[in-house]
C-alpha positions as CSV (number, residue, x, y, z in Angstrom):
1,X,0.0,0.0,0.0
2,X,2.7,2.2,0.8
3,X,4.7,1.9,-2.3
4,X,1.3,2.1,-4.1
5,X,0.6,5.5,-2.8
6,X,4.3,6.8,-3.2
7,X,4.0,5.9,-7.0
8,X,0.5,7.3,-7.5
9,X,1.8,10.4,-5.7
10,X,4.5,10.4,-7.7
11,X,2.6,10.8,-11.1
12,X,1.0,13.1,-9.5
13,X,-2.6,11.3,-9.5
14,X,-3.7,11.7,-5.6
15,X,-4.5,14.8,-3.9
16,X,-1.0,15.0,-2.4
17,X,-1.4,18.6,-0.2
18,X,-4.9,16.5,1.5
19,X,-3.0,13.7,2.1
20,X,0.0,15.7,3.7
21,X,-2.8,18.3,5.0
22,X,-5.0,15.7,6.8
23,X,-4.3,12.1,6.6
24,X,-0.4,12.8,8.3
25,X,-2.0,15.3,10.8
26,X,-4.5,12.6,12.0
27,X,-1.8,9.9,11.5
28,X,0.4,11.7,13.8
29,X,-2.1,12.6,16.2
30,X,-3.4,8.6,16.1
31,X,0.0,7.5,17.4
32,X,0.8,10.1,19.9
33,X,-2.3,10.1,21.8
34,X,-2.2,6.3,21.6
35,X,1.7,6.5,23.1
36,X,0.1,9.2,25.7
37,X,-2.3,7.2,27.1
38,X,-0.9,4.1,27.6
39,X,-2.5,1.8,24.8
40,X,0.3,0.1,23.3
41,X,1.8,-0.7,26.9
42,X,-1.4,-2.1,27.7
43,X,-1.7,-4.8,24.8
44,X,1.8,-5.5,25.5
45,X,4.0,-8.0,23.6
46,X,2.6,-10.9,24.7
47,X,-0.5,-13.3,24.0
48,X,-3.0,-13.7,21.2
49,X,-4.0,-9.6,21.8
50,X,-7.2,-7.5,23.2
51,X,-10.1,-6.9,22.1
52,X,-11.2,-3.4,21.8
53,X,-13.5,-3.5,25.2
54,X,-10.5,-5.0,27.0
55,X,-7.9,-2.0,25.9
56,X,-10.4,0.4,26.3
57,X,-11.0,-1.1,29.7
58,X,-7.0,-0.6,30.8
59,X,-6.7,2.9,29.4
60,X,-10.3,4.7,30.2
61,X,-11.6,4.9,26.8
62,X,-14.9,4.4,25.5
63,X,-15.0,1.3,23.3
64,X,-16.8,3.3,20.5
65,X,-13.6,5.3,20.6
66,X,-10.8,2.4,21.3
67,X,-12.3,0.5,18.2
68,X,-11.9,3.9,15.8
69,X,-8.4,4.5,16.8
70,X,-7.1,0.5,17.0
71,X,-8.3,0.4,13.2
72,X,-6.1,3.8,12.6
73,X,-3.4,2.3,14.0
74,X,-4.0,-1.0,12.1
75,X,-4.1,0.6,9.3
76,X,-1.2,2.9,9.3
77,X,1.1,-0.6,10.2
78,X,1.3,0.2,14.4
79,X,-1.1,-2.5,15.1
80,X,-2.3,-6.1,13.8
81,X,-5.9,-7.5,14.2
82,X,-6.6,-11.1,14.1
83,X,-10.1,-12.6,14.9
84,X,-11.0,-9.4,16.3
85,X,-7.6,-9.2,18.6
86,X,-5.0,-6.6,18.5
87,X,-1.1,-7.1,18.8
88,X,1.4,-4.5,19.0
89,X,3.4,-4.3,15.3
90,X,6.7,-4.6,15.1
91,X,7.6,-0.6,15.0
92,X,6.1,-0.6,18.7
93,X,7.1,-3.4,20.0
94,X,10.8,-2.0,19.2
95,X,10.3,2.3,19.1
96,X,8.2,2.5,22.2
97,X,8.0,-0.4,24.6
98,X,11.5,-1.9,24.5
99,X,13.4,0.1,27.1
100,X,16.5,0.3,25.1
101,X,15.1,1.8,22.3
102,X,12.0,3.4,23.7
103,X,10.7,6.7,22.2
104,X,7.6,6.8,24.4
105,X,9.1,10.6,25.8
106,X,10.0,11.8,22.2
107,X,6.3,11.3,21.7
108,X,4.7,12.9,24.1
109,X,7.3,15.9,23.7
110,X,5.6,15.8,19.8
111,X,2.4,17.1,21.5
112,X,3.9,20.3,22.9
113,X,5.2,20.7,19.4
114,X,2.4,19.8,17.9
115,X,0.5,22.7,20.2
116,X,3.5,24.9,20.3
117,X,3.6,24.7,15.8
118,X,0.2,26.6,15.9
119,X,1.8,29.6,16.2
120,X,4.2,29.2,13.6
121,X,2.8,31.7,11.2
122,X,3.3,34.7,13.7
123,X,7.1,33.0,14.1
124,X,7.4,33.3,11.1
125,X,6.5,37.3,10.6
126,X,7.9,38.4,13.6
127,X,11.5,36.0,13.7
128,X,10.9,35.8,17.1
129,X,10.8,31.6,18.6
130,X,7.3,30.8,20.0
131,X,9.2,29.5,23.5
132,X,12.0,28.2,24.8
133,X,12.0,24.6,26.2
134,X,15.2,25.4,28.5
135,X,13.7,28.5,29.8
136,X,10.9,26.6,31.5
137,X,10.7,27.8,35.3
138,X,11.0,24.7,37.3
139,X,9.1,26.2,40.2
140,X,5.7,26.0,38.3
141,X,4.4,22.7,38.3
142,X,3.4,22.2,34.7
143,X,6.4,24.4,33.3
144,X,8.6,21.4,35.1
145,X,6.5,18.8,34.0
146,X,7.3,20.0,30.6
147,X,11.1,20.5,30.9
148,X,10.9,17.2,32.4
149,X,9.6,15.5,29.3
150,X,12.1,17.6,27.3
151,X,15.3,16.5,28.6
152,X,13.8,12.6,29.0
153,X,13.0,12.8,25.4
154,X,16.7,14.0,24.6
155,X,17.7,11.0,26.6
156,X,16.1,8.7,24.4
157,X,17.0,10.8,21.0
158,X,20.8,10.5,22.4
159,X,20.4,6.9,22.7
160,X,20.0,7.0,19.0
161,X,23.1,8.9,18.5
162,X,25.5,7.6,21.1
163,X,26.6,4.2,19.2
164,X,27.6,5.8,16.0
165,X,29.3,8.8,18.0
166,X,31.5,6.6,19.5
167,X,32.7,4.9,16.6
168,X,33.3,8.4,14.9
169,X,34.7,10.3,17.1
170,X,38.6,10.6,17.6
171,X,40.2,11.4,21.4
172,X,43.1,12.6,21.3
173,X,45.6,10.1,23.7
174,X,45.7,10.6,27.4
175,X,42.7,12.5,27.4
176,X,40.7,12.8,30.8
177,X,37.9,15.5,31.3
178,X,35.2,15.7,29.1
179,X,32.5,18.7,29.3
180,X,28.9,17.9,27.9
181,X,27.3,21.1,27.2
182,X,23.9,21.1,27.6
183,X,23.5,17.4,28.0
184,X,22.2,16.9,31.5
185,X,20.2,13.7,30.9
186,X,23.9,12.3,31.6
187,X,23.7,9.5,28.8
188,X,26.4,11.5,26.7
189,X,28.7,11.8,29.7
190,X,27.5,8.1,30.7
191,X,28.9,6.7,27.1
192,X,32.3,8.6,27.2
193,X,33.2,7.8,30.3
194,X,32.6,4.0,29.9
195,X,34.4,4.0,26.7
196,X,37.2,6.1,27.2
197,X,37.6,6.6,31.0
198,X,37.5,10.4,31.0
199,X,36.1,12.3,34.1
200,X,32.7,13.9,33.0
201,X,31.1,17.3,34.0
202,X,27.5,18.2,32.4
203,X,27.1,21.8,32.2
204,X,23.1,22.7,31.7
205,X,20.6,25.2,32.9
206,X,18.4,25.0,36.3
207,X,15.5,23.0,34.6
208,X,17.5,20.2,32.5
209,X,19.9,20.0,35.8
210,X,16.8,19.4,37.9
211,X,15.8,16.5,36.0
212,X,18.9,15.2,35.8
213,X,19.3,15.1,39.5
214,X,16.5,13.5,39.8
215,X,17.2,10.8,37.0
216,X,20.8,9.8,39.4
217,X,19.3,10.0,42.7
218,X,16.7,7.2,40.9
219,X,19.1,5.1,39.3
220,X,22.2,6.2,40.8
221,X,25.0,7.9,39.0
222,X,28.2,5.0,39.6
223,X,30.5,6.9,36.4
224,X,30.7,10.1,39.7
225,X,29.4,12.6,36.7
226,X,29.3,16.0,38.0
227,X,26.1,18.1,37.2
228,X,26.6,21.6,37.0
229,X,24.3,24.4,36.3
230,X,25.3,27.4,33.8
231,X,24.5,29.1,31.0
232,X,27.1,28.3,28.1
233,X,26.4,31.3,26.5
234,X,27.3,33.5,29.8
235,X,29.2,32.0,32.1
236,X,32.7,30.8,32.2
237,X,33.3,27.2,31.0
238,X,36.4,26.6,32.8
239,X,39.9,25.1,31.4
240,X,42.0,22.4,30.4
241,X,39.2,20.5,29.3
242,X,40.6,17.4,26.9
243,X,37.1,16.7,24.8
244,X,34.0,19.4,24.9
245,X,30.7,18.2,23.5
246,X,28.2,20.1,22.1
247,X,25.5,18.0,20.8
248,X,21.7,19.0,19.7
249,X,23.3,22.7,20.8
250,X,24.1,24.5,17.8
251,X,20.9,24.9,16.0
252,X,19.1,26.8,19.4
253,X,21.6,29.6,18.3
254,X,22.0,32.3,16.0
255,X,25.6,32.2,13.9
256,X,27.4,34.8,16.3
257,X,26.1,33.0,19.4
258,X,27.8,30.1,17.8
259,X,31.1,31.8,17.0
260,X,31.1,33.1,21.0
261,X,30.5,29.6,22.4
262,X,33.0,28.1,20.1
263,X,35.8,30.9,20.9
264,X,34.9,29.9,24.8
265,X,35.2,26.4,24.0
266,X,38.6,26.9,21.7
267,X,39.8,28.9,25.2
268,X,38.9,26.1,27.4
269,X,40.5,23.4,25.7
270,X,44.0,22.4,26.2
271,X,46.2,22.7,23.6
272,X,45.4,19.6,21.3
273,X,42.3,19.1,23.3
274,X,38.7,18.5,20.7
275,X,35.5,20.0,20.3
276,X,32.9,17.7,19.0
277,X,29.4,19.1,17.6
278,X,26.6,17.2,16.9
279,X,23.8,18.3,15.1
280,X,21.2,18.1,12.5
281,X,23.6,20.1,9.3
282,X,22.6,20.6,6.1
283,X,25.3,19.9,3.2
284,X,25.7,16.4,3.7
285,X,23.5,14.6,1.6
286,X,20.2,15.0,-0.6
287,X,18.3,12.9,1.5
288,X,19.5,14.4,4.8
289,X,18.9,18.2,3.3
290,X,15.4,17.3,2.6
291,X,14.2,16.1,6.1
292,X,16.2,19.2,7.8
293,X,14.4,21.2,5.4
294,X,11.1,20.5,7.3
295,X,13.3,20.1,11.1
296,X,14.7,23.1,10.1
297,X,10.8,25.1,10.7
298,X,10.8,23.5,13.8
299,X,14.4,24.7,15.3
300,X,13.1,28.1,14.0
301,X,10.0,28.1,16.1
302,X,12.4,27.5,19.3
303,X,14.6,30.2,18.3
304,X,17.5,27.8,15.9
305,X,17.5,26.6,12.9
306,X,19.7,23.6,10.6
307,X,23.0,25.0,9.7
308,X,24.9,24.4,6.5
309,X,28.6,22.4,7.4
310,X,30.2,24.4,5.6
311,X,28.9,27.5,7.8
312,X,29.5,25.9,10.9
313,X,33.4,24.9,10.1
314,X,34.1,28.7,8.5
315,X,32.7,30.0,12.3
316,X,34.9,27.0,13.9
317,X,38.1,28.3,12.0
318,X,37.4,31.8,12.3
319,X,36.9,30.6,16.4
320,X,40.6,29.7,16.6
321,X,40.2,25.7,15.4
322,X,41.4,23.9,13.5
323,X,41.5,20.4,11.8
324,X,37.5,20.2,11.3
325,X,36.5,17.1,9.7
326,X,32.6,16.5,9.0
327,X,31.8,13.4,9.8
328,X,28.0,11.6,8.9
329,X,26.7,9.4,12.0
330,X,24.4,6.1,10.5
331,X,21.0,5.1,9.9
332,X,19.6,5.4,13.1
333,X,20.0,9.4,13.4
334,X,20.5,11.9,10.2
335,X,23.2,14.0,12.8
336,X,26.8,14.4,11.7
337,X,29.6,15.5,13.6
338,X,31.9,18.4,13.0
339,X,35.1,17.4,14.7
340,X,37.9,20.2,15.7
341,X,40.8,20.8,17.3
342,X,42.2,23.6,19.7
């Protein structure tokens, strides 16, 4: 069905801007809310499946409703139905409920998008960002409760990135402290220090910091990362660092933001020491272009937007580095890293 509609959209012999306009709006929606309320942990990954009065049962649904959205979902591939019965497809059992892989926060962050995109249009006129996930007071309940999905959800987006980072990146020998900006879920300071025994320090602001606390007082934080809060753009990074990361950073800036922070960072390193960003770049292939094309409107309603390579290595030489390399991660994330040295 799928390569059925690409061809006949294709040629041009569907309503293509409907089925962009509607059927992925509803699609989207389908899955999220699904995600939100708990229905695909509730048929689980075991058994024959549920019937639609048994689901709607475990997640407070009417069973009118249950029974539209299971078919949505059956339809769209997220579900199978047999003898009336559903199962969890494939894409679920391995996206959302395996705990390795699991994007169930990425989701429900694509609701606050999903909200926060309706005022794109006045973004758009006045080139002011619509809000600020990192800005979120963490004194107000629901402000917290939102900065708290934010930085889970970039926990499980850099669980997509952190096995092809490692093979890509270089350390330069006898390298020991390693500075994750803006990475205070921990799993990017987690990774490096496992692999290449450096001595981690997350830098973030208050709200990202806060989770993260809370994330190492729940599952303990044995690698003795230390959290710290600050403002990259404002306060002093420090010195002597051997490896600084900046990962999902650049785009939340404007190009002479980026050329300050990467003149800090070129300061902070050690001579020889690396400064690795990660990001979504345009420049590195067709099919990467095209998706950050459309990412790129969303970066723009937070204030960012995708950068061209080539801009972000002229701002990294101008900066004081040197040796930048552009490096594409693999299938599983459309980042790339810029590698340079001080």
């Amino acid at each position: 069905m799928e390569l059925a509609l690409a061809i006949l959209k294709r040629l041009n012999l569907v309503p293509v801007p409907l089925l962009d306009g509607q059927m992925q709006v509803v699609k989207a929606r389908a899955i999220m809310e699904a995600n939100r309320a708990g229905v695909f942990h509730a048929i689980g990954t075991e058994g024959p499946g549920l019937t639609p009065k048994e689901i709607a049962e475990k997640v407070g649904f009417s069973e009118e409703g249950i029974t539209i959205l299971l078919k949505a979902l059956a339809g769209t591939g997220y579900l199978k139905v047999k003898d009336g019965k559903y199962r969890n497809g494939r894409w679920v059992k391995h996206w959302i409920l395996d705990p390795k892989h699991s994007l169930h926060h990425m989701l429900i962050l694509q609701m606050y998008t999903y909200k926060r995109l309706e005022g794109l249009g006045e973004n758009l006129k006045t080139g002011r960002p619509q809000m600020d996930f990192h800005q979120a007071d963490v004194a107000n309940p629901q402000a917290s409760a939102l900065q708290g999905t934010y930085t889970y959800g970039m926990r499980e987006a850099a669980r997509l990135i952190i096995p092809d980072l490692l093979k890509r990146v270089s350390i330069p020998a006898g390298s020991k402290r390693f500075l994750d900006i803006g990475g205070a879920h921990g799993e990017y300071s987690r990774s490096f220090t496992k692999r290449f025994g450096l001595q981690s320090t997350v830098m973030d602001l208050g709200g990202p910091i806060s989770t993260a606390t809370k994330i190492m007082e729940k599952e303990g934080n044995v690698e003795n990362i230390e959290l710290k809060v600050g403002n990259c753009l404002q306060d002093d990074l420090g010195t002597d660092w051997d490896v600084i990361l900046l990962c999902n950073m650049v785009h939340l800036f404007d190009p002479q933001q980026n050329l300050e922070l990467f003149k800090k960072c070129k300061a902070a390193l050690r001579p020889g020491g690396t400064l690795l960003c990660v990001d979504q770049f345009v420049g590195i292939s067709g099919q990467r272009d095209r998706i950050f094309a459309v990412v790129s409107l969303n970066f723009f309603n937070v204030g960012g937007k995708s950068y061209e390579a080539s801009q972000m290595r002229e701002l990294l030489t101008e900066a004081g580095l040197s040796r930048t390399e552009v490096k594409p991660l693999g299938l599983t994330t459309p980042a790339s890293l810029i590698q340079a040295y001080a």
